[in-house]
N, CA, C and O of each residue as an XYZ file, in Angstrom:
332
protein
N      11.778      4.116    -10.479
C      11.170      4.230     -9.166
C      11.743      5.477     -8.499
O      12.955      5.633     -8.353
N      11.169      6.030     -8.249
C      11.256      7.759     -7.800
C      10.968      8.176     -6.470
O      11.725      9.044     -6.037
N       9.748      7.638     -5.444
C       9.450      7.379     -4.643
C      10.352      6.520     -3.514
O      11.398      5.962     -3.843
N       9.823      6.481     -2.150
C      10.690      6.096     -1.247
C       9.440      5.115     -0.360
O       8.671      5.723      0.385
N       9.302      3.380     -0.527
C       8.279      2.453     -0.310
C       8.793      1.834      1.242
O       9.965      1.691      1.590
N       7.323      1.456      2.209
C       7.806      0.510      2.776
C       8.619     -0.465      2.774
O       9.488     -0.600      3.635
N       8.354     -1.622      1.370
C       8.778     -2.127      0.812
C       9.647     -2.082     -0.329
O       9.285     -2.122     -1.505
N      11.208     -1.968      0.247
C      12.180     -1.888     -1.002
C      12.564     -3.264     -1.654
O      13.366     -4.076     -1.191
N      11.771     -3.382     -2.930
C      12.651     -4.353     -3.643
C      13.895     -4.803     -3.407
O      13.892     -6.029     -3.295
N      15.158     -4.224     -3.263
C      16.147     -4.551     -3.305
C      16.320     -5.269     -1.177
O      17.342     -5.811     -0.755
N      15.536     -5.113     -0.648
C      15.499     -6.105      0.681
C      14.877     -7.449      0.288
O      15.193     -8.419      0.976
N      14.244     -7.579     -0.477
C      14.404     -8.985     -1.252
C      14.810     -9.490     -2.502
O      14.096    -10.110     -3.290
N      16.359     -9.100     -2.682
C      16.981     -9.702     -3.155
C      17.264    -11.097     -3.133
O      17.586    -11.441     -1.996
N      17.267    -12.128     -4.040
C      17.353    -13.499     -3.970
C      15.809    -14.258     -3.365
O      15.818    -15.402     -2.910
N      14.699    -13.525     -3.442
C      13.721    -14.169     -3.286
C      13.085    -13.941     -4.888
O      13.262    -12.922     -5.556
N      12.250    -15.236     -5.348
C      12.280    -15.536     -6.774
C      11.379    -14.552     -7.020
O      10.382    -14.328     -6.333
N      11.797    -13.821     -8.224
C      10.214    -12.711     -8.596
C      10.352    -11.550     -7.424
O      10.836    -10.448     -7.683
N       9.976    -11.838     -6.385
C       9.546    -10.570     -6.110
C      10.016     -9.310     -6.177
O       9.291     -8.378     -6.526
N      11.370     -9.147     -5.824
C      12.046     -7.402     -6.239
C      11.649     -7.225     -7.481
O      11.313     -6.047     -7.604
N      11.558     -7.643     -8.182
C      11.066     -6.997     -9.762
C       9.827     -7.038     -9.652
O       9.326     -5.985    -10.045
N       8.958     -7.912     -9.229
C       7.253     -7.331     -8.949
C       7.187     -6.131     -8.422
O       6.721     -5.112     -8.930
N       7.863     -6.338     -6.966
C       7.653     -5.006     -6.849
C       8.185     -3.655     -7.383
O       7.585     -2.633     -7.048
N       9.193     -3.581     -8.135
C       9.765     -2.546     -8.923
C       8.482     -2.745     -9.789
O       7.422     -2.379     -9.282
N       8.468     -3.173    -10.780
C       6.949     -2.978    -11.707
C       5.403     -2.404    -11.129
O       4.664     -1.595    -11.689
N       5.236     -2.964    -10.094
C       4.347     -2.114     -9.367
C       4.409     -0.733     -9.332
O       3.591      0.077     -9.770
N       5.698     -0.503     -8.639
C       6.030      0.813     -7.775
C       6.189      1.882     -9.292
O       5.699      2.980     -9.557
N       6.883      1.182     -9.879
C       6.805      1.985    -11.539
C       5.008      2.357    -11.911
O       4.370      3.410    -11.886
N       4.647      0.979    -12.233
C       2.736      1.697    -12.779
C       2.258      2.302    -12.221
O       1.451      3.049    -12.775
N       2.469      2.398    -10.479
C       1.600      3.318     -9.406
C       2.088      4.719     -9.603
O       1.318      5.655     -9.391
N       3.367      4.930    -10.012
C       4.055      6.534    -10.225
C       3.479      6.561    -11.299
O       2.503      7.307    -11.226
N       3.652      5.929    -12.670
C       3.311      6.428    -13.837
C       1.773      6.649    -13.824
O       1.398      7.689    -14.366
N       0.785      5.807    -13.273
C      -0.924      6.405    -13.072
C      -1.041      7.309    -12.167
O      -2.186      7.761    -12.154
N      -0.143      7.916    -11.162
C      -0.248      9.005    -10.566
C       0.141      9.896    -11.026
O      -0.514     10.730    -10.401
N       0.745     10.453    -11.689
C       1.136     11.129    -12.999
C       0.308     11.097    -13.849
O       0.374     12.265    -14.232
N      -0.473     10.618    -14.477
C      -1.297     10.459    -15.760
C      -2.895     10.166    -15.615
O      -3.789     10.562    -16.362
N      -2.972      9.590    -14.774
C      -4.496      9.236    -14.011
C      -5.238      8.567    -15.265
O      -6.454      8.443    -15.114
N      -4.706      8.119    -16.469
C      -5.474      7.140    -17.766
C      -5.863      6.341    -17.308
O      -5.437      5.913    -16.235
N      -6.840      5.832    -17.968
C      -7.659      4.620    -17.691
C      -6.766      3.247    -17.631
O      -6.818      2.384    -16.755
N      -5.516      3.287    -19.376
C      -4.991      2.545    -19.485
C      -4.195      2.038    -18.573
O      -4.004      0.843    -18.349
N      -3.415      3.561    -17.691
C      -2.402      3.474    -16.742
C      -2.986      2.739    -15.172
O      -2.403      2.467    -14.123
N      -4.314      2.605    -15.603
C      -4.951      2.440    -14.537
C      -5.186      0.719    -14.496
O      -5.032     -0.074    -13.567
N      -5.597      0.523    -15.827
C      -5.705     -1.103    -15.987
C      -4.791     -2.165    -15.258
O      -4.911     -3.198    -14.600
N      -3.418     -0.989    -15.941
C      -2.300     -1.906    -16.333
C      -1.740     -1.636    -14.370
O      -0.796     -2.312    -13.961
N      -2.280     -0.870    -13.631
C      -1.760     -1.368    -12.807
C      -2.470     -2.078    -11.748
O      -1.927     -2.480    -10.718
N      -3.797     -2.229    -12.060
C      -4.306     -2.885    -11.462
C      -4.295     -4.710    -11.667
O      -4.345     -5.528    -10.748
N      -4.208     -5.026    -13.267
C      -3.195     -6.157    -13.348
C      -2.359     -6.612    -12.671
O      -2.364     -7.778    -12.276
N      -1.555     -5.833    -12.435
C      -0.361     -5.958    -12.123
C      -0.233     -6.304    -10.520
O       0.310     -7.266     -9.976
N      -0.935     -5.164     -9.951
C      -1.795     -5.496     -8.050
C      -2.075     -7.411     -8.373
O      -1.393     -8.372     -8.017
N      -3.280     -7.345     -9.125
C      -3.332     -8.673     -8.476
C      -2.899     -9.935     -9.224
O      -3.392    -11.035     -8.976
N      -1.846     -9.709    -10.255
C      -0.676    -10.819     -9.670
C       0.534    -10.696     -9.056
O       1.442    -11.523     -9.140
N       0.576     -9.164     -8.130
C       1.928     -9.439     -7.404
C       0.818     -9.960     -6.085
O       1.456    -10.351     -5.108
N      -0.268    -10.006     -5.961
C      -0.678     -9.916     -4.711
C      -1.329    -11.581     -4.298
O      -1.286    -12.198     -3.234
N      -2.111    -12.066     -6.072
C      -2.576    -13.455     -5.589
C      -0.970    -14.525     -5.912
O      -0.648    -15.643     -5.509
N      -0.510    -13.855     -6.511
C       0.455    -15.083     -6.929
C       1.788    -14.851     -6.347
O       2.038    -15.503     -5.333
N       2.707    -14.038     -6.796
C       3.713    -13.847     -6.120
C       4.337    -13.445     -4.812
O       5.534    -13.596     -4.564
N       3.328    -12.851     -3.873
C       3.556    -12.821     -2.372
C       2.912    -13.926     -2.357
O       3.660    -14.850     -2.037
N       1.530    -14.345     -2.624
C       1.526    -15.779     -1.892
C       2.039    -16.788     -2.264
O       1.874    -17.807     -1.593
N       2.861    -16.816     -3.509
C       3.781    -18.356     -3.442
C       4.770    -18.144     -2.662
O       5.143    -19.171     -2.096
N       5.365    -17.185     -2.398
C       6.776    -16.933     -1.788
C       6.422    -17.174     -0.240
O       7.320    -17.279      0.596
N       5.049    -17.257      0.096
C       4.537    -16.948      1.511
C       4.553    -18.457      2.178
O       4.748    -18.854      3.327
N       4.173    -19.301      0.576
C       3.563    -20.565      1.025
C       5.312    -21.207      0.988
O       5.759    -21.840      1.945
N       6.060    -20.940     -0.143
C       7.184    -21.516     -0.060
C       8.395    -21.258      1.540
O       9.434    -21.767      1.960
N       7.676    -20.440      1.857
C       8.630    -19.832      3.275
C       9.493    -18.668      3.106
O       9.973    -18.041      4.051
N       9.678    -18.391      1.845
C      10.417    -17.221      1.514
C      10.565    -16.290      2.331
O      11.640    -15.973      2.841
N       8.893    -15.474      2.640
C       8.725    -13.992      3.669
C       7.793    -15.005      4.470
O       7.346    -15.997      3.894
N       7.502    -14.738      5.824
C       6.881    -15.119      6.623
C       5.734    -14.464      6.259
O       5.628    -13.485      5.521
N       4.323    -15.488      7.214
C       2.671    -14.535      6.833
C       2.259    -13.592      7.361
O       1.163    -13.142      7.025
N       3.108    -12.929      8.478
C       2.975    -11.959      8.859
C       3.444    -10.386      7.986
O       2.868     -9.302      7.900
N       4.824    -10.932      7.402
C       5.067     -9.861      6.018
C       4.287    -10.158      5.048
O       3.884     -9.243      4.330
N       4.028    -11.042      4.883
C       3.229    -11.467      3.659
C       1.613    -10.374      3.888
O       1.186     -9.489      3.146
N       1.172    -10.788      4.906
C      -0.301    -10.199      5.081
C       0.137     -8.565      5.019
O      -0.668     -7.806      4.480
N       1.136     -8.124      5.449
C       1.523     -6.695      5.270
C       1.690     -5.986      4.468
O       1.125     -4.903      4.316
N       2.700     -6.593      3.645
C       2.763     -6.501      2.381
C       1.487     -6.104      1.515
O       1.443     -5.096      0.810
N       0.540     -6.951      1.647
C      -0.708     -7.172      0.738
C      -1.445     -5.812      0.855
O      -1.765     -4.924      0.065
N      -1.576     -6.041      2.208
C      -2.374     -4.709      2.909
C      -1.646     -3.366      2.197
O      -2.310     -2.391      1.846
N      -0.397     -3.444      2.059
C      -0.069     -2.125      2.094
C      -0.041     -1.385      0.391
O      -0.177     -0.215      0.033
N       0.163     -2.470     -0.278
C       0.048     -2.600     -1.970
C      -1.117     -2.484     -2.285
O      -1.360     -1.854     -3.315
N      -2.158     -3.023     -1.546
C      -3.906     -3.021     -1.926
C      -3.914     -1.206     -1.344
O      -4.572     -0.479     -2.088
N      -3.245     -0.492     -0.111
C      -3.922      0.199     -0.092
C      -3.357      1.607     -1.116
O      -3.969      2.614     -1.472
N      -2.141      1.220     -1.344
C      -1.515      2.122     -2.243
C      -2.474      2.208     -3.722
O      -2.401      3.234     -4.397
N      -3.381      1.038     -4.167
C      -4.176      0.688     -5.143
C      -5.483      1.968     -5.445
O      -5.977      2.469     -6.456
N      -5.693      2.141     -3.816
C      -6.839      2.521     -3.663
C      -6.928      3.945     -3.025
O      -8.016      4.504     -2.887
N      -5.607      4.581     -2.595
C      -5.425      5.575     -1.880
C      -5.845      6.888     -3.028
O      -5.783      8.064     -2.671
């Protein structure tokens, strides 16, 4: 991770999954911005939507991050997707 995110993994430390979702994210989004492949492109769009249907929202529903980070979060990963 090379870049400098709203969201630093390491501020959720000890919440289950997510710092490493989001490190894996933040990794495929540098590596398809760099490379612009289709593959690089798949694999991070995979990746968007299970950090986005599953792992912010279990952590959201479990109480982990509140739904106000939660909805932020989403927003801001969907728009990094699409920027």
């Amino acid at each position: 991770m090379n870049a400098v995110y709203r969201y630093n993994p390491d501020d959720f430390k000890g919440i289950l999954g997510l710092p490493d979702e989001l490190y894996t994210f933040y990794n495929l989004h540098e590596k398809y911005s760099e490379t612009k492949s289709r593959d690089d492109r798949f694999a991070l769009e995979n990746h968007w939507e299970n950090l986005l249907f599953y792992t912010i929202k279990h952590r959201e529903i479990e109480g982990a991050i509140t739904q106000p980070t939660a909805i932020k979060m989403r927003e801001y990963v969907e728009g990094m997707l699409y920027d």
